[in-house]
C-alpha positions in Angstrom: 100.6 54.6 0.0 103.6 56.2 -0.5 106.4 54.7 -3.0 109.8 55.6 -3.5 111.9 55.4 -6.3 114.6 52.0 -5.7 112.6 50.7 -3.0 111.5 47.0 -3.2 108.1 46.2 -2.5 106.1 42.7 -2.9 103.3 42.8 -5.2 100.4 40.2 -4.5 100.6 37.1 -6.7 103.6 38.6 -8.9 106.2 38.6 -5.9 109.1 41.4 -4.9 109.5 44.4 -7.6 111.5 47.2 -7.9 109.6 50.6 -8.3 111.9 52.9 -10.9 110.0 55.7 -11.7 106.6 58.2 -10.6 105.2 58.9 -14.3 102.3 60.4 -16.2 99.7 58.2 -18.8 97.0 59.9 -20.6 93.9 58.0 -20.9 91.4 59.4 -23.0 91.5 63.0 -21.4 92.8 62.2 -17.8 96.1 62.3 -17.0 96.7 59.4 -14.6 100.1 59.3 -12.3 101.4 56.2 -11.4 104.0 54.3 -10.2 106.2 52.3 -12.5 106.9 48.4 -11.3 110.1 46.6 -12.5 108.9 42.6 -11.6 112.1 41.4 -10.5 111.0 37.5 -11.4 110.6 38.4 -15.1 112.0 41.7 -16.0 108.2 42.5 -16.7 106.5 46.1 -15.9 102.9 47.0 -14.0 101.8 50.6 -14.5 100.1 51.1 -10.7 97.9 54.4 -10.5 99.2 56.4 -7.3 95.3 56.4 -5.9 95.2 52.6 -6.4 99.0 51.6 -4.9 97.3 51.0 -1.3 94.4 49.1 -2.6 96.2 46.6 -4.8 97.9 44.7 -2.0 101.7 46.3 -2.5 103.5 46.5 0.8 107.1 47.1 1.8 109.2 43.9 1.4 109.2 41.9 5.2 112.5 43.6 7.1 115.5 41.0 8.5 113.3 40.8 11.4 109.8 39.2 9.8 112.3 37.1 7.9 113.5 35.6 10.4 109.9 35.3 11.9 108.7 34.0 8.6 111.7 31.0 8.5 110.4 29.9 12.3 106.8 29.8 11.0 108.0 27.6 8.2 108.8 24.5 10.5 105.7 25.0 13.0 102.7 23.2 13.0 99.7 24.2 11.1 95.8 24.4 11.4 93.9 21.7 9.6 93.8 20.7 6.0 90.6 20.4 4.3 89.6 17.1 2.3 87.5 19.0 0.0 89.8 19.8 -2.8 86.8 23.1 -3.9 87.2 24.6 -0.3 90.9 23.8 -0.6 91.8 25.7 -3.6 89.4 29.0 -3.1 91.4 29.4 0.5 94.5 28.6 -0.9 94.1 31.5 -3.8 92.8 34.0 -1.8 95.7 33.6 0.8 98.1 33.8 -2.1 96.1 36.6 -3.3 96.3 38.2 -0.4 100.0 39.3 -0.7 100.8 38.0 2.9 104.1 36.4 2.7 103.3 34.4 5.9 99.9 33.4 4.2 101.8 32.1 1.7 103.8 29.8 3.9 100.9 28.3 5.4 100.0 27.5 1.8 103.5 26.2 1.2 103.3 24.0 4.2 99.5 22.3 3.6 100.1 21.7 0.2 103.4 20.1 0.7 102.0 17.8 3.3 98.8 17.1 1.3 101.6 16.5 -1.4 102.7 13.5 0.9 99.3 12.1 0.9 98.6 12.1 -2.8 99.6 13.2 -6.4 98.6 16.9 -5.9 96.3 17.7 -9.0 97.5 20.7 -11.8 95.9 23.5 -9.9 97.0 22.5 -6.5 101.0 22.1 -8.1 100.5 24.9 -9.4 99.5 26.6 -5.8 102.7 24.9 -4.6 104.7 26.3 -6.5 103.4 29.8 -6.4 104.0 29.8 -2.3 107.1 28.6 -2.9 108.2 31.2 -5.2 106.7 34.1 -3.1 108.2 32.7 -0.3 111.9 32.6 -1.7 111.2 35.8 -4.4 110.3 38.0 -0.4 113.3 36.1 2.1 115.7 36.9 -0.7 114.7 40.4 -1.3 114.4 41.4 2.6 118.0 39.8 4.0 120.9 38.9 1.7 122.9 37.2 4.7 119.8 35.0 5.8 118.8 34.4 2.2 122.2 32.4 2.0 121.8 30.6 4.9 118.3 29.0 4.6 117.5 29.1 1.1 118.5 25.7 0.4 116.4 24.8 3.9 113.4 26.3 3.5 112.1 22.7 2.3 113.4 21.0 4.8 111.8 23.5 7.5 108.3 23.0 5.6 109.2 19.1 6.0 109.6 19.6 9.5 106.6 20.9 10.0 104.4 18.3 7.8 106.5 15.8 10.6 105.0 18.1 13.4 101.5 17.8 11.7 101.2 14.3 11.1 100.4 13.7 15.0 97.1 16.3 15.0 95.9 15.4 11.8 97.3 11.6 10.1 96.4 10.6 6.7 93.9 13.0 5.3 93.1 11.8 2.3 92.6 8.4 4.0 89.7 10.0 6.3 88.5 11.4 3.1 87.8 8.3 1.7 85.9 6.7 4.1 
C-alpha cells in the first residue's frame, strides 16, 4: 500500500492519523523504510514498515460519501446480540480490530443497546467507548461540513436504532436468565 505524505488514513484500533514523513531505521544491519504515523487522538507516533503498511489494517479515511453511508447505518436495525458475554466480547474485538469503521458501528449500536439492558461490565464500557471514538475520530476526519452537523446526533441515531431493534429481539438479558 501506497502512503502519501499529509494524507489521513485510519489505523485499526488507534483511529485516523496523519502520515508526515517516508524514513529510514536501522535494525541491527537492515535498513528498514517505513512510514511515519502522527496519531491524531494523542499526538503519539507508530513507525509502520512500508512492506507491512497493507497488512496492518491502514486504509484511506471513508470519503463524504461512506460518511454519509456510515451515519444511515447508525440508526438501522442490527443482527442479533448474543447473551454469552465470552462470544460477545471476542466478536466485538475482532470487529474493532478489524479497522472497519462500519464494523465499529455495529459494535457501537449492540453495546449501546445491551447497555439499556444492564450495567455493561469494564471490558464491554470499555468496547463502547472505543466504537464510539473510532466512529467520531473517522466521520470527523472524512467530512468537516457533515462532522458538524451529526456529531452531536450520532447518539441519538444509535438510539434510534436500539428503538428499531427492540421489536426483533426484546429484553436479552431477560431471555438469558431463564
Amino acid at each position: 500500500m501506497q502512503l502519501n505524505i499529509g494524507q489521513k488514513v485510519a489505523y485499526p484500533s488507534q483511529g485516523v492519523c496523519l502520515v508526515e514523513e517516508l524514513k529510514c531505521r536501522t535494525v541491527g544491519e537492515r535498513s528498514i523504510s517505513g512510514y511515519s504515523l502522527r496519531v491524531l487522538n494523542d499526538n503519539s507516533t507508530i513507525f509502520i514498515p512500508a512492506e507491512k503498511a497493507g497488512n496492518v489494517g491502514i486504509r484511506p479515511v471513508i470519503n463524504a460519501q461512506q460518511c454519509k453511508c456510515l451515519i444511515d447505518k447508525l440508526s438501522e436495525d442490527f443482527d442479533w446480540v448474543s447473551c454469552d458475554w465470552k462470544t460477545r466480547s471476542k466478536e466485538y474485538t475482532e470487529k474493532l480490530q478489524s479497522g472497519d469503521v462500519f464494523e465499529a458501528a455495529d459494535v457501537l449500536k449492540k453495546l449501546t443497546f445491551l447497555s439499556h439492558e444492564k450495567k455493561l461490565s469494564f471490558r464491554e464500557q470499555t468496547l463502547l467507548e472505543k466504537a464510539r471514538f473510532l466512529i467520531l475520530s473517522e466521520i470527523t476526519n472524512a467530512d468537516s461540513a457533515i462532522a458538524e452537523a451529526f456529531a452531536s446526533d450520532i447518539l441519538a441515531l444509535v438510539e434510534k436504532a436500539c428503538i428499531k431493534h427492540i421489536h426483533t429481539q426484546p429484553k436479552v438479558m431477560s431471555v438469558a436468565l431463564h
